[in-house]
C-alpha positions, -999 to 999 in steps of 0.1 A, spaced: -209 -938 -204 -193 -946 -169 -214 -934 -133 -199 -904 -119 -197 -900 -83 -223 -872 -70 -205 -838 -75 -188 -853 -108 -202 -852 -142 -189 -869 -174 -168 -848 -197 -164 -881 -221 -173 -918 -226 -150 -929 -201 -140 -904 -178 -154 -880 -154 -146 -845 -141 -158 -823 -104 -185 -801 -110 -179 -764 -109 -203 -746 -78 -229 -720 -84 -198 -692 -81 -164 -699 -73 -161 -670 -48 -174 -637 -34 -157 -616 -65 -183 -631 -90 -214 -621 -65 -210 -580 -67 -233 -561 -85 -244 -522 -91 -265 -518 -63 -243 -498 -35 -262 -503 -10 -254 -547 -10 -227 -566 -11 -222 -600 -26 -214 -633 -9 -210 -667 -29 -228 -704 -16 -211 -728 -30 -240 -747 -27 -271 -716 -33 -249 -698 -51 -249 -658 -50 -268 -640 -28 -271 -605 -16 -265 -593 18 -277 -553 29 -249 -529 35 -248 -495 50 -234 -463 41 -236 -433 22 -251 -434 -12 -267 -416 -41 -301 -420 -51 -294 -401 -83 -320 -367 -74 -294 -336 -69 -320 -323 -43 -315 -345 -18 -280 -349 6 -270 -374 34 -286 -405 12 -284 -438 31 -281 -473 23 -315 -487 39 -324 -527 39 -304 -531 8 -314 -498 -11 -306 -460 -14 -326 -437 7 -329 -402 -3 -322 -379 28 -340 -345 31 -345 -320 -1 -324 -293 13 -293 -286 -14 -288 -247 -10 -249 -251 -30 -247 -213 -20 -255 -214 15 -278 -186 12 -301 -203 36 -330 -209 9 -334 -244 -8 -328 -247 -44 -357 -239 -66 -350 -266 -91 -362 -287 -63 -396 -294 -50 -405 -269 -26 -377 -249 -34 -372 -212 -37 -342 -203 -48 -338 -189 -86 -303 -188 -84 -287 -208 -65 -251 -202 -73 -255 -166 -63 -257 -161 -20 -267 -125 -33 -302 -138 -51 -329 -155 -35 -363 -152 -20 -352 -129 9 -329 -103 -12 -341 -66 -18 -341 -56 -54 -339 -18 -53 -343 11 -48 -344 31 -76 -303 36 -87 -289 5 -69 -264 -17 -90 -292 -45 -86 -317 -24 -108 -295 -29 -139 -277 -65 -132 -302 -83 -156 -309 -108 -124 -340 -110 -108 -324 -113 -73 -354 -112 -54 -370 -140 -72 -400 -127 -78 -400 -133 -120 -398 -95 -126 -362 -80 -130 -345 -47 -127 -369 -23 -140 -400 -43 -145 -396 -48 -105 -415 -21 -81 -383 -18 -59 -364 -10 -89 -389 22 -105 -379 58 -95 -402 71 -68 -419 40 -59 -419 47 -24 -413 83 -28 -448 104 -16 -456 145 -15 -479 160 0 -503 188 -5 -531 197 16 -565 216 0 -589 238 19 -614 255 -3 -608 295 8 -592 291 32 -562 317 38 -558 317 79 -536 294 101 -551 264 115 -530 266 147 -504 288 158 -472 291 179 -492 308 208 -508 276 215 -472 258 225 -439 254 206 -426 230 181 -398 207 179 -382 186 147 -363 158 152 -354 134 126 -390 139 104 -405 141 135 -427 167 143 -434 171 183 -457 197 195 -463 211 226 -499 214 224 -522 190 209 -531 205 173 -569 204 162 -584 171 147 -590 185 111 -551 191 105 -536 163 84 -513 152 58 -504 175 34 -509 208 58 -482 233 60 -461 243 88 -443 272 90 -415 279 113 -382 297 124 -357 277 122 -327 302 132 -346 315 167 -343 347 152 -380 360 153 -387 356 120 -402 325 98 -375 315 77 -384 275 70 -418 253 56 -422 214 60 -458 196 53 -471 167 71 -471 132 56 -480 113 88 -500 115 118 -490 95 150 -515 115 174 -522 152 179 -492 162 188 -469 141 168 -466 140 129 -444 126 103 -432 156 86 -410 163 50 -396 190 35 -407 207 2 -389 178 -18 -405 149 2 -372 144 24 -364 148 60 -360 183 66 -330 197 90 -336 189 129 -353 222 147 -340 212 182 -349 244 196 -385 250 203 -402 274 183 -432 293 193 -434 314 154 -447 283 136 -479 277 123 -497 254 102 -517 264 71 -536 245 45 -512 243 11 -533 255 -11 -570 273 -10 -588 252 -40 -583 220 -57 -575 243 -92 -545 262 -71 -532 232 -62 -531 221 -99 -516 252 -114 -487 255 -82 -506 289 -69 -504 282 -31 -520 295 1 -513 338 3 -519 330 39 -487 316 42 -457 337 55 -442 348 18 -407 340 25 -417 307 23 -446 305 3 -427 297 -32 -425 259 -23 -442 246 -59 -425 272 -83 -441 259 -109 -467 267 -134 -494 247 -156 -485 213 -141 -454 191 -131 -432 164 -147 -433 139 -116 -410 115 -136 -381 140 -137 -350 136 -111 -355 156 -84 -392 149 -82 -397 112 -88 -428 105 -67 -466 101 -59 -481 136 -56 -508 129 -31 -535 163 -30 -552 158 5 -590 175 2 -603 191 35 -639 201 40 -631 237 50 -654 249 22 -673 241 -6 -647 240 -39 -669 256 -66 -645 260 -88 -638 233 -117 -605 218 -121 -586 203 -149 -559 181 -147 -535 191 -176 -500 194 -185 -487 169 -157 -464 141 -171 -468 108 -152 -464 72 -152 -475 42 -135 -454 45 -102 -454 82 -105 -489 99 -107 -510 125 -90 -537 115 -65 -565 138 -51 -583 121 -23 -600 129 9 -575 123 42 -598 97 60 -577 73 86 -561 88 117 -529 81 107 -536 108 79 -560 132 99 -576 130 133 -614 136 117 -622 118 82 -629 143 57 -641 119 36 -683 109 29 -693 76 47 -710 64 17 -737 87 19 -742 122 6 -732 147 33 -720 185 25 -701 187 58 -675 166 42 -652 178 13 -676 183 -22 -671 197 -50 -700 211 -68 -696 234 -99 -722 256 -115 -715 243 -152 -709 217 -175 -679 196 -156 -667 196 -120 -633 178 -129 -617 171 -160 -588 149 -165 -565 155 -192 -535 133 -181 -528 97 -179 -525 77 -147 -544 106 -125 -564 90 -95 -596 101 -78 -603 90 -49 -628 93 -23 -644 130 -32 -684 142 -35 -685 158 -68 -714 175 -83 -727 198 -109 -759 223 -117 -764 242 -143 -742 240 -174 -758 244 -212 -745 210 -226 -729 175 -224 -710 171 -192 -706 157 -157 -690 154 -122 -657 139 -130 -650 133 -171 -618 116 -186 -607 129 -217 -602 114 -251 -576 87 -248 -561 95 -218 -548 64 -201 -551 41 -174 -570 69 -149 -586 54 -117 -619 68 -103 -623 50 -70 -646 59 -39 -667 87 -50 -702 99 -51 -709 122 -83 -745 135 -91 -761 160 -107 -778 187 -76 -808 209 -76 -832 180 -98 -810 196 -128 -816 180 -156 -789 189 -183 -788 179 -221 -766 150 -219 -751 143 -185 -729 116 -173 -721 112 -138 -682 91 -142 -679 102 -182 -655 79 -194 -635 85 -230 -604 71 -217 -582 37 -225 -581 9 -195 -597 37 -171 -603 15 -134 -637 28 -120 -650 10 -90 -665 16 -58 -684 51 -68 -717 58 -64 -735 80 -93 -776 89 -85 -801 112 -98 -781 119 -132 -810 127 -156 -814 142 -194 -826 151 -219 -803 135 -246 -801 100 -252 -773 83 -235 -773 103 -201 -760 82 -177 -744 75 -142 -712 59 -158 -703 61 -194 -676 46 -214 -668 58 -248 -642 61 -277 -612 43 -261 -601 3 -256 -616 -16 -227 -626 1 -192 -631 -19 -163 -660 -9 -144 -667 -30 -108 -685 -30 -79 -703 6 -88 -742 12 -72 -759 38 -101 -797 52 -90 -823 74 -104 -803 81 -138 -817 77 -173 -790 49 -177 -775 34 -152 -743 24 -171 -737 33 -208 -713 16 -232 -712 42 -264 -685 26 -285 -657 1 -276 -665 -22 -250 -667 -17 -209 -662 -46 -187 -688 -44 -159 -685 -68 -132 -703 -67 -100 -722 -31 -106 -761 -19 -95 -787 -2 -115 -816 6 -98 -843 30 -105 -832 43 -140 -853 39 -169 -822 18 -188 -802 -5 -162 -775 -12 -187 -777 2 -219 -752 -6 -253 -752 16 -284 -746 -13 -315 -744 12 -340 -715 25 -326 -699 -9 -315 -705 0 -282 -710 -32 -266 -701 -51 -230 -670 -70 -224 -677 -109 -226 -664 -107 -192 -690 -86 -180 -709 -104 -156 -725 -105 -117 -749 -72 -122 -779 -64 -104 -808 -47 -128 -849 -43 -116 -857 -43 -152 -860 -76 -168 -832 -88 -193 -808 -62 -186 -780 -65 -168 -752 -82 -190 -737 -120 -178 -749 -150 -175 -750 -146 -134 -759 -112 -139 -796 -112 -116 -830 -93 -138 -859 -78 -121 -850 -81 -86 -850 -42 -58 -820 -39 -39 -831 -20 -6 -808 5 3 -806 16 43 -824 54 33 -824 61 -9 -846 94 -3 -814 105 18 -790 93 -3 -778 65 20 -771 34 -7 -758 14 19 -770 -21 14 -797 -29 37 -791 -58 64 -826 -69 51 -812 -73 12 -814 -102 -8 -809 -91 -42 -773 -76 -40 -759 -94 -7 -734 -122 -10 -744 -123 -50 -712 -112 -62 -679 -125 -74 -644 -115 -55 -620 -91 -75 -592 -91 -48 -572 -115 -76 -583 -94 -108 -554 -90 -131 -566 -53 -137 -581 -37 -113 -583 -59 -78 -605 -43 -57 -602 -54 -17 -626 -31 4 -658 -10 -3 -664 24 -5 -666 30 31 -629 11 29 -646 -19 46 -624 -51 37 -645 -72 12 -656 -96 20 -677 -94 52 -703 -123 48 -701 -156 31 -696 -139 -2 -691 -108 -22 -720 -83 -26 -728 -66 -54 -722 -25 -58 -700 1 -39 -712 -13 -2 -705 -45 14 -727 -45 42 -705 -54 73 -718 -86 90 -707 -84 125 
């Protein structure tokens, strides 16, 4: 072969040819990557130099992507294509669930009850519940009534002669402050015409001080403005007992051209238009109710269900009729001579916050008892117990045949028999009952599970010859879920936290004070929170104390405020 000259090569025995370069020119440098562009050496060949710009990193979630030393750099994760002001929530951190639609996001309103959005088949609020399923969307969710209870009592609680009244836009303004045991649910009767005679009714749902109350008409709406003061009025309890109020028969105190606000009979369909709403029965300790009640023929459902409960805030009354936790008879009880001081025949009723009692009575029975397959009832707040060291046949203080029945915060003492199975709470014959945070003391059995099963988490036995008792021939048996109990009897309470053989000390048990006592160790900061159950969350104590106060939960119906 010849020699070639440097930057020739031989292309044949006897001739040679110029080398081709690395690249020819810039063309053959580009490649994919926007964010460079290509320059050709003849000598190095192709190299890469950074260019700037927009770009795409290739994630929809991020906008104003930038060319960056030679790469794509995602900008911030804000796409919102609607403009609805909420980021997508196919993106991280996101919200959106629909973000082709301004009209659905985090911030919409889906409701009320009759709005085009309850039946559009979008969950516009994005809250994974849609139309129906969600709380904006049922009838009479935020829909109340009130009724007001004082236990024989016919005659006005204040009158026109103390100052007038005015009515302005569900406002009630009077002229003189009204006494501190009026509350929600009370009547007030008035002339509406300034003719001399009563002639309207409206009941109070609200209290904003003594002389200013949230007021509704018959219906639950805001009844027509009485702009001219009007000395006729006066206020009257609704009813005169807890049974009246159940059957419609109202206060005879009450002027009779007005009287016939619940014409009805035997109980009330609150799922029917016209009614759609939370019946609230406010109890006042004007009296002792002796007479037994039972809740029947009421049709209800979840959003729409009849609650008796003791007024206790000031924005419902301006002294709490309600117990503090301990028993006290100057505060609204019931207590019956006979077998049951309130039976509940309906689904969804609620109890709340009542001292019930019974003495005498030839047979099985209690304070408060839920019938046979009656569903989803909640017992909250109470003290139930058996008076006069009466001991029945078979009695149970919170007598439980219901399905999915919610009983916490109640306490149930000095329930004794002479029947097996007498107990402070009992669950029998329907599916799972949740019992929680429940103090039981002096009973035969603290808490009874005849047949099915009763979740128990969180409860007291103290004092009773059977902390926690299970009847296996019946298939009565404790929830595996049943766990953080206190017992003073070994082996007894059911869990695997559950604490055996250990004395809670109450603040004054021979009073009937089962306040924890700040010197506890054997219920304080033992239990497990419930503010996240799935069933029944629970988020104060009986005395409506948040939970928790100390490091931890406590076990039974007190947690004992830590300051």
């Amino acid at each position: 072969l010849c020699a070639c000259e440097p930057g020739y090569s031989n292309d044949g025995p006897t001739s040679c040819v110029e080398d081709e370069g690395p690249c020819a020119d810039d063309s053959e440098c580009e490649d994919e990557n926007p964010c460079t562009v290509g320059r050709c050496d003849p000598e190095r060949g192709c190299e890469q130099e950074p260019a700037s710009g927009p770009c795409d990193d290739g994630d929809p979630c991020s906008t104003e992507d930038a060319c960056v030393d030679g790469h794509c750099e995602g900008g911030e994760i804000d796409l919102d294509e609607d403009d609805d002001g909420y980021i997508s929530g196919e993106c991280a951190g996101g919200s959106d669930c629909d973000d082709s639609s301004e009209d659905i996001n985090p911030g919409a309103v889906e409701g009320p009850f009759g709005d085009p959005v309850c039946s559009d088949g979008a969950d516009n609020d994005c809250d994974d519940l849609t139309d129906e399923a969600d709380d904006g969307c049922v009838a009479g969710f935020d829909h109340q009534i009130f009724r007001s209870v004082g236990p024989g009592n016919q005659l006005p609680l204040a009158t026109g002669a103390t100052g007038s009244l005015t009515i302005t836009g569900g406002t009630a303004i009077f002229e003189v402050a009204l006494p501190d045991r009026v509350g929600v649910g009370d009547a007030i009767q008035y002339d509406s015409d300034d003719d001399g005679y009563v002639d309207d009714i409206c009941f109070i749902h609200g209290r904003s001080s003594s002389t200013s109350f949230e007021v509704r008409d018959e219906s639950g709406d805001v009844p027509d403005a009485l702009t001219t003061p009007d000395e006729d009025r006066a206020v009257f309890r609704a009813y005169t007992g807890l049974a009246d109020a159940e059957r419609g028969s109202t206060n005879p105190g009450i002027d009779p051209y007005v009287r016939g606000f619940d014409p009805w009979t035997g109980g009330l369909d609150l799922t029917i238009s016209g009614v759609d709403a939370v019946w609230n029965i406010a109890c006042y300790a004007d009296g002792i109710e002796t007479e037994p009640l039972e809740i029947e023929g009421w049709l209800m459902d979840r959003e729409r269900y009849l609650r008796i409960f003791t007024p206790v805030s000031e924005s419902e009354v301006g002294t709490s009729q309600r117990h503090e936790g301990r028993w006290d008879e100057s505060r609204f009880l019931v207590d019956v001579a006979g077998n049951y001081g309130i039976q509940i025949h309906e689904d969804f009723t609620v109890v709340e916050g009542l001292q019930v009692a019974v003495h005498g009575g030839d047979g099985v029975g209690g304070p408060i008892h839920i019938a046979d397959e009656i569903f989803r009832t909640v017992v909250s707040h109470n003290m139930v117990t058996v008076l006069g060291g009466d001991i029945g046949l078979s009695r149970r203080g919170i007598y439980d045949n219901g399905e999915e029945t919610r009983v916490f915060n109640n306490i149930a003492f000095g329930i004794q028999g002479t029947e097996n199975w007498t107990s402070c709470f009992y669950h029998n014959y329907g599916t799972n009952s949740f019992f929680y945070n429940n103090t039981a003391v002096g009973c035969s059995t603290g808490f009874v599970v005849f047949a099915n099963s009763m979740t128990a988490i969180n409860n007291i036995a103290q004092g009773c010859d059977d902390g926690f008792g299970e009847n296996a021939a019946w298939g009565g048996a404790f929830s595996p879920s049943s766990d953080f109990n206190v017992s003073d009897l070994a082996i007894d309470a059911p869990g695997p936290s559950s604490r055996h053989g250990v004395t809670v000390l109450f603040v004054d048990a021979l009073s009937h004070d089962y306040h924890l006592a700040p010197e506890d160790t054997a219920a304080m900061d033992w239990g497990t929170a419930l503010s996240g159950d799935l069933i029944s969350p629970v988020l104060d104590d009986i005395d409506g104390e948040p939970r928790p106060s100390g490091r931890a939960w406590d076990i039974g119906a007190d947690e004992l405020l830590v300051e």
